[in-house]
N, C-alpha and C positions, 0 to 999 in steps of 0.2 A: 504493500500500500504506500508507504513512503520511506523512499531512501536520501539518508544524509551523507556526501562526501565530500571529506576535505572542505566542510565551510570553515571560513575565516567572515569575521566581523567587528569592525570596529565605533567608536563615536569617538569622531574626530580621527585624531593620534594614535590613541591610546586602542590597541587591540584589543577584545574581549574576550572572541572566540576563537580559539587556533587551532585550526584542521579537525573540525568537529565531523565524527563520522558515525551512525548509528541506521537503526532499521526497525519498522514498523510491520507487523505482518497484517494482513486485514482477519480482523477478529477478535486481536489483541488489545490486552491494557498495557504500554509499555511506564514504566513509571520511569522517570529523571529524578534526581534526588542529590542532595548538597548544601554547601549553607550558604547564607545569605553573601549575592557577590559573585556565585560562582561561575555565573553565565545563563542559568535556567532560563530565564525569560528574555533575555536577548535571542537564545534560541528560538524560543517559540515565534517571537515575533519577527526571527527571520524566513522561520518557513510558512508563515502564515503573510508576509511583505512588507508590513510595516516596517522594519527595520533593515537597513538595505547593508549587504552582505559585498566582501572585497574579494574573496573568490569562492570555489566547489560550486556543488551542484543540488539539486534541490528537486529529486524524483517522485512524483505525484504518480499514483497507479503504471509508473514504467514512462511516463513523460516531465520532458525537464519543464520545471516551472521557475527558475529561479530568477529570470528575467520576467516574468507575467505582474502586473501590478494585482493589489489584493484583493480589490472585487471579480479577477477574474478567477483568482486562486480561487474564493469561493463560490462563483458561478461550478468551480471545476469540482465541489465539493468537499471543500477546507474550512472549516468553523471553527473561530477560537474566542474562548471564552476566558477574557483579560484579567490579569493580576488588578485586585480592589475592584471587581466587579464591574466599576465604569461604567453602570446603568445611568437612565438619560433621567435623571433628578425631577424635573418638574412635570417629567411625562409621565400618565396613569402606566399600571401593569401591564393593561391591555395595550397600550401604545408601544411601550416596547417589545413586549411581545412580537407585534405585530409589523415591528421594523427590522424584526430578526428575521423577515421572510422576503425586507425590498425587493430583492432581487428575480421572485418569483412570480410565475403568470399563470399558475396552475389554479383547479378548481381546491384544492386541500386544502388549504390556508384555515379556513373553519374549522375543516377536521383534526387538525392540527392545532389548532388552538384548545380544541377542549381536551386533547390527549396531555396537552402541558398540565391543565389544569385537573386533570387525572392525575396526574405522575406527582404536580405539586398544590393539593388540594389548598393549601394554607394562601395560596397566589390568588385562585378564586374568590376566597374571601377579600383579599382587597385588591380587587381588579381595577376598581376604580380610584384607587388612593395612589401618590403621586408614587414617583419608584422614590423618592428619596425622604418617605416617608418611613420607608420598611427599615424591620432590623437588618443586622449583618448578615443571620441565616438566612431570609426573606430575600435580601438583597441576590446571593449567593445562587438562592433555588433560580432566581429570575435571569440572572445573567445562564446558567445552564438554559434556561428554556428556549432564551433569546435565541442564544447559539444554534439550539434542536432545530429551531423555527427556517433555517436553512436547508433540513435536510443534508445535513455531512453525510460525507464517507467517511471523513474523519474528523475528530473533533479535537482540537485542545483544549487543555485545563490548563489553566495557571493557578496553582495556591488556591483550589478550592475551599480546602479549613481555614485558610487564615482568618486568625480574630474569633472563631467559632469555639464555642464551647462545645467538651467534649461529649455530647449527647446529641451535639447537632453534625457534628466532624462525621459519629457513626455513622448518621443519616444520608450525608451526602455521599460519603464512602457505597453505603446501601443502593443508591442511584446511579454509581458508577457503575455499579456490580450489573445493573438491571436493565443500564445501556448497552452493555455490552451483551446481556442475554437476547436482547433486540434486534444486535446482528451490527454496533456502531463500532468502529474500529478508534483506540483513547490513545492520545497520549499526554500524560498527567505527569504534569511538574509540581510537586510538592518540598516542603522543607520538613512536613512531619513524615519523614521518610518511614518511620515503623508501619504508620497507618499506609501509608501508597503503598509501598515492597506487599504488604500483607493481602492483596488483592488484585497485585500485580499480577501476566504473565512472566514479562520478563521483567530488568531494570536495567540501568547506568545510572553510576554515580560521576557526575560533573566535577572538577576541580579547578580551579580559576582557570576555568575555561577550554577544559581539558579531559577526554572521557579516558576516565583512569581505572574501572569496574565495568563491568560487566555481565551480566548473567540471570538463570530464572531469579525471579522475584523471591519465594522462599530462600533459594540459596545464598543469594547476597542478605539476606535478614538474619541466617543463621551463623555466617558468615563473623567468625571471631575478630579478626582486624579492621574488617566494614562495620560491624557493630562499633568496635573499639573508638575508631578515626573518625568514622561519618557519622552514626547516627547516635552518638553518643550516652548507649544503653552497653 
């Protein structure tokens, strides 16, 4: 589903990313994991466009996209759902919602809209309250839904739990779980690396900007020196 080779990326000067190279299978939850700095989201946002990349390659279903700007990425089926949520503040639920699909011309949009509100009942309740009225979890479920509302092949996470208490971190952990039983292909950048690895298929661990592990999801979790160095259990 998507291959990463040899990207580099910078802002400005200063490189971030150096010869970042990984793989996605379709079906997969691949989780990224690291501490804060390490490149996670400059990733993401290079293979999703926003963040423009100084060299490698950037292979969407076996096509390079790394030149493509990002509403074509996700015309092509690329949905990513941003670090701090980023929801559109003064606009109702149903508004964002329903801007998670601009791109679309199809008759689903409806049907789609109440499958969100299936998946996240607590959104239907305040469908009409501003998005920057909700809480963090709230916030959180919304920006996933946003994302769904495109119809990925695949979807990024950035830092889904951030700020989330632990009874809500399950929850959304629980919807990853349920996206991918649906047939959504993840890849999930988190820093609470125990909870991603643990529902991971595979992982990589990041290091200033550098993939330094590698491997199934259990086995980097059980992983004595990855525990020890990275995930700080």
């Amino acid at each position: 589903m998507l291959a990463i080779e040899g990207l580099t990326s910078a802002y400005g000067r200063i490189e971030v990313l150096h010869g970042v190279s990984l793989d996605v299978v379709e079906g997969e939850i691949v989780a990224l994991v690291g501490a804060n700095g390490a490149g996670k989201t400059t990733l993401l946002r290079a293979i999703s466009g926003v963040q423009p990349i100084r060299s490698g390659r950037v292979l969407f279903a076996g096509e390079a996209i790394e030149r493509e700007p990002a509403h074509i990425r996700v015309a092509k089926g690329l949905a990513h759902a941003p670090e701090a949520r980023q929801v559109f503040a003064p606009l109702s639920v149903d508004d964002n919602l329903r801007l998670g699909a601009y791109r679309r011309k199809d008759a689903g949009i409806s049907g789609d809209m109440k499958r969100m509100y299936e998946m996240f009942p607590v959104l239907w309740e305040r469908r009409r309250s501003a998005a920057g009225s909700l809480s963090g979890g709230e916030q959180q479920m919304l920006a996933i839904g946003r994302a769904l509302m495109a119809r990925p092949r695949l979807l990024l996470l950035d830092e889904p739990s951030m700020g989330l208490a632990p009874i809500l971190v399950d929850q959304i952990m629980d919807v990853i779980v349920a996206l991918k039983a649906e047939g959504v292909t993840i890849l999930l950048v988190e820093q609470n690396a125990v909870a991603a690895l643990s529902i991971a298929d595979r992982g990589y661990v990041i290091e200033t900007g550098v993939i330094v592990h590698g491997g199934a999801g259990r086995d980097l979790l059980d992983d004595p020196k990855v525990r020890a160095t990275y995930l700080g259990v």
